[in-house]
C-alpha positions in Angstrom: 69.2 92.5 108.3 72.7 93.8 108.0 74.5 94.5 111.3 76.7 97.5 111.7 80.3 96.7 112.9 81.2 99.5 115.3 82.8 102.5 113.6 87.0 102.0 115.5 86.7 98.4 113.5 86.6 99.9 110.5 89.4 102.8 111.7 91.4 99.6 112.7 91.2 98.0 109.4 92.0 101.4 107.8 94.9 101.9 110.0 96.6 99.1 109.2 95.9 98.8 105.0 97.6 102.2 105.2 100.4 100.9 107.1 101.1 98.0 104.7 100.8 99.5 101.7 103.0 102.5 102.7 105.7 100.6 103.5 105.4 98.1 100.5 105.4 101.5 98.8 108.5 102.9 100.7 110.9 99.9 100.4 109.9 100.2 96.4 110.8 104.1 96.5 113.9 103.7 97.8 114.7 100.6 95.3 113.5 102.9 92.5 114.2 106.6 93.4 115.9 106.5 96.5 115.4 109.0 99.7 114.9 112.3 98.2 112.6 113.7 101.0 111.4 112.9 104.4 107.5 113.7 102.8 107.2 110.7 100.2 103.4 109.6 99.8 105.3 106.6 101.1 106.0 107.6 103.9 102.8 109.7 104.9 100.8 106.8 104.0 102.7 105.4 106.8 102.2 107.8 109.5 98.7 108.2 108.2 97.9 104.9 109.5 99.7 105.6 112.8 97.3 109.2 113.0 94.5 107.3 112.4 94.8 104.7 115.2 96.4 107.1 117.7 93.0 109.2 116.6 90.6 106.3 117.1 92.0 104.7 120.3 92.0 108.3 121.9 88.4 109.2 120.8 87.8 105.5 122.7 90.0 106.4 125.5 88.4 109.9 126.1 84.5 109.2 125.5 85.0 105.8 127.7 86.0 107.8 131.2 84.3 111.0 130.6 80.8 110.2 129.4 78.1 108.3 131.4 77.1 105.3 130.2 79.8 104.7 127.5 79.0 101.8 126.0 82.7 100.1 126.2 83.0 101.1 130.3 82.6 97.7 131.2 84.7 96.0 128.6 87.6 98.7 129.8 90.8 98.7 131.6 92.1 101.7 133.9 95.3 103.0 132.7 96.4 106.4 134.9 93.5 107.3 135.4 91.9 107.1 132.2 89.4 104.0 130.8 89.6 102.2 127.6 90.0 99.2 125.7 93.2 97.9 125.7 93.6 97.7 122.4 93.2 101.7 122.3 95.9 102.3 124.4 98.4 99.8 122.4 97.5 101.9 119.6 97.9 105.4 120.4 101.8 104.1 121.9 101.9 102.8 118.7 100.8 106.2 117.0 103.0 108.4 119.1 106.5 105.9 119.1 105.9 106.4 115.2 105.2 110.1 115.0 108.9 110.1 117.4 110.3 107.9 114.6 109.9 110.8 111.9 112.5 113.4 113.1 114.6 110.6 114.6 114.6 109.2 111.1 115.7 113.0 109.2 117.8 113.3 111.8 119.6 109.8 111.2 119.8 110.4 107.5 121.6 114.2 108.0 124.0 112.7 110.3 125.1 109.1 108.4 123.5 109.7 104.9 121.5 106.5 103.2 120.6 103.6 105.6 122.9 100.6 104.4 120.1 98.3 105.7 116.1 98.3 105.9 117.1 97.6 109.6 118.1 101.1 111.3 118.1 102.2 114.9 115.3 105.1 113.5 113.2 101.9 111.4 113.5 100.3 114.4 111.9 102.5 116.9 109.1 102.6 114.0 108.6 99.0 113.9 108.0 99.1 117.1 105.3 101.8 116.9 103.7 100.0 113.7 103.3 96.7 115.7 101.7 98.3 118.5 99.4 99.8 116.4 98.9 96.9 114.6 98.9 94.4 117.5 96.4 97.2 119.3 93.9 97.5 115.9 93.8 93.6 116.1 92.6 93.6 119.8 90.2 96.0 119.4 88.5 94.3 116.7 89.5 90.7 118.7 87.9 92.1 122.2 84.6 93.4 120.0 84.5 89.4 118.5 84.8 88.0 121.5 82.0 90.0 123.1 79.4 89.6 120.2 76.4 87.6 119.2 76.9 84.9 116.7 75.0 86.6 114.1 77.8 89.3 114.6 80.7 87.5 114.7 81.3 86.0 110.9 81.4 90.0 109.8 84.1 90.4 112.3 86.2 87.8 111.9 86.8 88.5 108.4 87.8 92.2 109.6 90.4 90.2 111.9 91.3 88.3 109.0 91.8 91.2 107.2 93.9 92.7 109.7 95.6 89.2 110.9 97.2 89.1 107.0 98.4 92.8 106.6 100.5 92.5 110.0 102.0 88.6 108.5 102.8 91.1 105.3 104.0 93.6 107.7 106.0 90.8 109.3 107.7 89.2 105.9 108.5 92.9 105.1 111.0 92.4 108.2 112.8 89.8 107.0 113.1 90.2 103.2 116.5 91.1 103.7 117.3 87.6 104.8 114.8 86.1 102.0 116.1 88.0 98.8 115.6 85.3 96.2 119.9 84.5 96.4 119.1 83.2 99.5 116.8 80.7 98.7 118.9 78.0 98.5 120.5 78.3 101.7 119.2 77.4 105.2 119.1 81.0 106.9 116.6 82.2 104.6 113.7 79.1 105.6 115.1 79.9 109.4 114.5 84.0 109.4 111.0 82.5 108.1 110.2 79.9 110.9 111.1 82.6 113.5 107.5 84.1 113.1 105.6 82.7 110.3 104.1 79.6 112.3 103.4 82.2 115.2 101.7 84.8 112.9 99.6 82.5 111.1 98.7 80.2 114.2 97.9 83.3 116.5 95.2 84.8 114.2 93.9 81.8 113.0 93.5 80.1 116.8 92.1 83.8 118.0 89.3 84.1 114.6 88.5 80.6 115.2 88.7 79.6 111.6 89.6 76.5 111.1 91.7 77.3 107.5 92.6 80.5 109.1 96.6 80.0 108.3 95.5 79.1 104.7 93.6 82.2 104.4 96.0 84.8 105.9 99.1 83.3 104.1 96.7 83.8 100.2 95.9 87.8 101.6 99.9 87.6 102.0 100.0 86.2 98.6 97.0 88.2 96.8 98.6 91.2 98.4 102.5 90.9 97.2 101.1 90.1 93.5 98.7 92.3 93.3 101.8 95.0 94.1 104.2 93.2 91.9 101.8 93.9 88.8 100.7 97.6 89.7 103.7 99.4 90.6 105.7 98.9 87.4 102.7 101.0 85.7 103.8 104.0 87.4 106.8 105.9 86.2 110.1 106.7 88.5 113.8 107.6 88.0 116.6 107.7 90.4 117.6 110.6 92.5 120.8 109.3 93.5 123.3 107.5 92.4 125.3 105.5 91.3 123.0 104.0 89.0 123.7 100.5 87.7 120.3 99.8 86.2 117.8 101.7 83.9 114.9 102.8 86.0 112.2 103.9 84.2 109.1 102.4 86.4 108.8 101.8 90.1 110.3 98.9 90.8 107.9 96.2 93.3 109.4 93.7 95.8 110.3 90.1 94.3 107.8 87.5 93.8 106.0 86.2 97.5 107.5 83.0 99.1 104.9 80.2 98.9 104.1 80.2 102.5 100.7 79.7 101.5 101.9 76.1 100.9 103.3 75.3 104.2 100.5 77.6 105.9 98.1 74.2 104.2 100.2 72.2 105.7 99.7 74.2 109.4 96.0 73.9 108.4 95.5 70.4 108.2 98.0 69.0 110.5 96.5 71.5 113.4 93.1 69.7 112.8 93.8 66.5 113.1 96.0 67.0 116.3 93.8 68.4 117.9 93.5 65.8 121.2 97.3 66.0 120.7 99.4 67.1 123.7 101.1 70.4 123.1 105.0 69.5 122.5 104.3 66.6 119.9 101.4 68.8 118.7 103.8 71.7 118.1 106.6 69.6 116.9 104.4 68.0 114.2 103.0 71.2 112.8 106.7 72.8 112.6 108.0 69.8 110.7 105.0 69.7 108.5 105.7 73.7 108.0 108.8 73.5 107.2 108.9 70.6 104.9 105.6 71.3 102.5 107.6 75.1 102.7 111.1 74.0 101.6 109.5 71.3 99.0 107.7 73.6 97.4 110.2 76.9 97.6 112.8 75.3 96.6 112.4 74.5 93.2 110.3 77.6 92.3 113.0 79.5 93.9 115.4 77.6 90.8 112.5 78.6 88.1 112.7 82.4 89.3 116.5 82.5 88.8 115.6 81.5 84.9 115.3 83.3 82.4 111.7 82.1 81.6 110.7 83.9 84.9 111.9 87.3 83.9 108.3 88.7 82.7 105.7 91.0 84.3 104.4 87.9 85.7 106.8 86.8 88.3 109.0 89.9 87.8 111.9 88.7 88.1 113.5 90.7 85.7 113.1 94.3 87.9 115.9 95.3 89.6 116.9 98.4 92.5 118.9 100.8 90.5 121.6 100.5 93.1 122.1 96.7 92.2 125.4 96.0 90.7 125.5 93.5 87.5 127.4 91.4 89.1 125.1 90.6 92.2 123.9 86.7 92.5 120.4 88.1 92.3 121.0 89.7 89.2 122.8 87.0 87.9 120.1 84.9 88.4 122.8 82.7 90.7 122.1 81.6 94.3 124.9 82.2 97.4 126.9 79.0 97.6 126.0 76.6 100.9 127.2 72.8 101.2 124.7 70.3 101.1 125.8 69.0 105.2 125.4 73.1 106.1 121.8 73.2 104.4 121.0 69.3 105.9 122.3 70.6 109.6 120.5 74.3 108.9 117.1 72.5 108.0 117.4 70.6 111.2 117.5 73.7 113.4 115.1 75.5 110.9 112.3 73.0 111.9 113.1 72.9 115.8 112.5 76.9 115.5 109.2 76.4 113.5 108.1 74.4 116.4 109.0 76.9 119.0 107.1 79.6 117.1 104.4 77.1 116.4 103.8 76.6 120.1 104.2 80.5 120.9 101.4 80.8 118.2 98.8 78.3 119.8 99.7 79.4 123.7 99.1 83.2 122.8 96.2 82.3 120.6 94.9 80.2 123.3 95.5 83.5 125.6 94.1 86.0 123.4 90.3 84.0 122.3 89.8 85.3 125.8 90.4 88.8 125.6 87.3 91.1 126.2 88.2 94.5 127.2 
């Protein structure tokens, strides 16, 4: 027989699939059209996923600490008065810091014009309502695992999963700034990548219990970017702004994915057979292994996509923002100049910082398999 999950995991999975894709879709609007209105289907895709999550935890909030006998009471927390999971309340903060985000966002835009970088004081103060809804989705569903049988837990794990690789797309969405593929050939971009990759992956694989959980949210990262790079050029689009430097004719998707997946292997096997391990040499030997199955295997792909036998609907590298300027490195297909000591000496760092976010990732993993309410 089939169990039922309870209805707020499937709001939670919801929640956040509409908060991924929106803002894969958003980042490729403004690359393709740019911001012509504050009511893109980007963007309410976005706040849909913030409405639905604020709605959810509420309806969990409110039916927990006014009706007898609700079936979460026990598994609650008090918050002002009111009773809920704690996952419910993360996420309607999440929902309402995010609904604050929108006119704080027009308004930005009215008073400074285009945001120079992804990373603005209004994107900002939306980041942080999309990770409390995210973070608050995944402890619902977390809380619910942790309470149920074991003929209930494989369906809800894979829900976690689910979740667990939208927020690590969520969280490489962050950073792509840093990662552009000019980058990829300097140290900065593998270091933006260590500060939460091992953390990401170890967190929700430690808290599903899964013993390739790394492996599996890094391919969802991976599935999820390519699947994206081959649909959104189907669609047509054409600037609204200008000045235009290159003809737009299709929405233009986000570069090819990094090949965490290969270093999240790497997380994979090294975390099972340190397991007896204590935690610093444990964490220092799964940020080393990160980092160098990462760099070995970015590095030279990084070279092919700067090709010219890499500019095909395949790998895409041949789709460029209209905004980008011929002569661009990325355009180019050159990388920004770093010496080899700077890139020896940034590797070095690069790997201490994998093993910091490596041991965040198992401590808070270890925390959270214990979550219940």
């Amino acid at each position: 027989m089939m169990l039922r999950m309870p209805w707020y995991v499937w709001t939670s999975v919801a929640a956040v699939t509409c908060i991924a894709t929106g803002t894969y879709w958003d980042i490729s609007w403004h690359m393709s059209i740019g911001r012509d209105s504050f009511w893109t289907p980007a963007h309410v895709a976005i706040q849909l996923g913030g409405i639905v999550a604020g709605t959810a935890g509420a309806t969990l909030i409110f039916a927990t600490t006014f009706r007898a006998g609700a079936p979460l009471r026990a598994a609650s927390i008090r918050v002002w008065g009111f009773r809920g999971p704690l996952g419910a309340f993360l996420s309607v903060w999440g929902a309402a810091t995010m609904v604050v985000s929108a006119p704080f966002d027009n308004w930005w835009h009215a008073a400074y014009g285009l945001d120079v970088k992804i990373v603005s004081p209004p994107h900002v103060v939306l980041s942080l309502g999309v990770l409390g809804v995210s973070v608050g989705s995944a402890l619902l569903v977390l809380a619910t695992l942790n309470r149920a049988a074991a003929d209930e837990r494989r369906r809800l794990r894979m829900a976690l999963l689910v979740i667990g690789g939208e927020m690590f797309v969520l969280t490489m969405m962050v950073i792509i700034e840093g990662t552009f593929r000019a980058n990829l050939h300097r140290a900065g971009a593998y270091r933006a990548v260590a500060i939460g990759t091992p953390a990401t992956l170890l967190v929700i694989a430690q808290t599903a219990g899964v013993r390739r959980g790394a492996t599996a949210i890094a391919a969802f990262y991976t599935a999820f970017m390519i699947a994206m790079l081959w649909l959104f050029p189907l669609f047509p689009a054409e600037p609204k702004l200008g000045p235009v430097y290159q003809p737009i004719t299709h929405f233009v998707p986000l570069e090819f994915p990094l090949l965490v997946i290969v270093g999240a292997i790497a997380i994979d096997i090294v975390r099972a057979r340190t397991e007896t391990w204590r935690r610093v040499p444990r964490v220092i030997a799964i940020g080393v292994a990160f980092i160098a199955a990462f760099v070995a295997a970015e590095w030279p792909f990084a070279s092919f996509l700067s090709s010219e036998a890499s500019r095909n609907w395949v790998f895409g590298t041949h789709y460029f923002p209209y905004f980008a300027r011929p002569e661009w490195h990325t355009v180019r297909g050159e990388f920004l100049p770093e010496s080899t000591a700077d890139v020896v000496r940034g590797l070095a760092v690069t790997a201490g910082v994998a093993s910091v976010s490596a041991w965040v990732g198992l401590a808070l993993g270890d925390v959270l398999r214990k979550v219940q309410r």
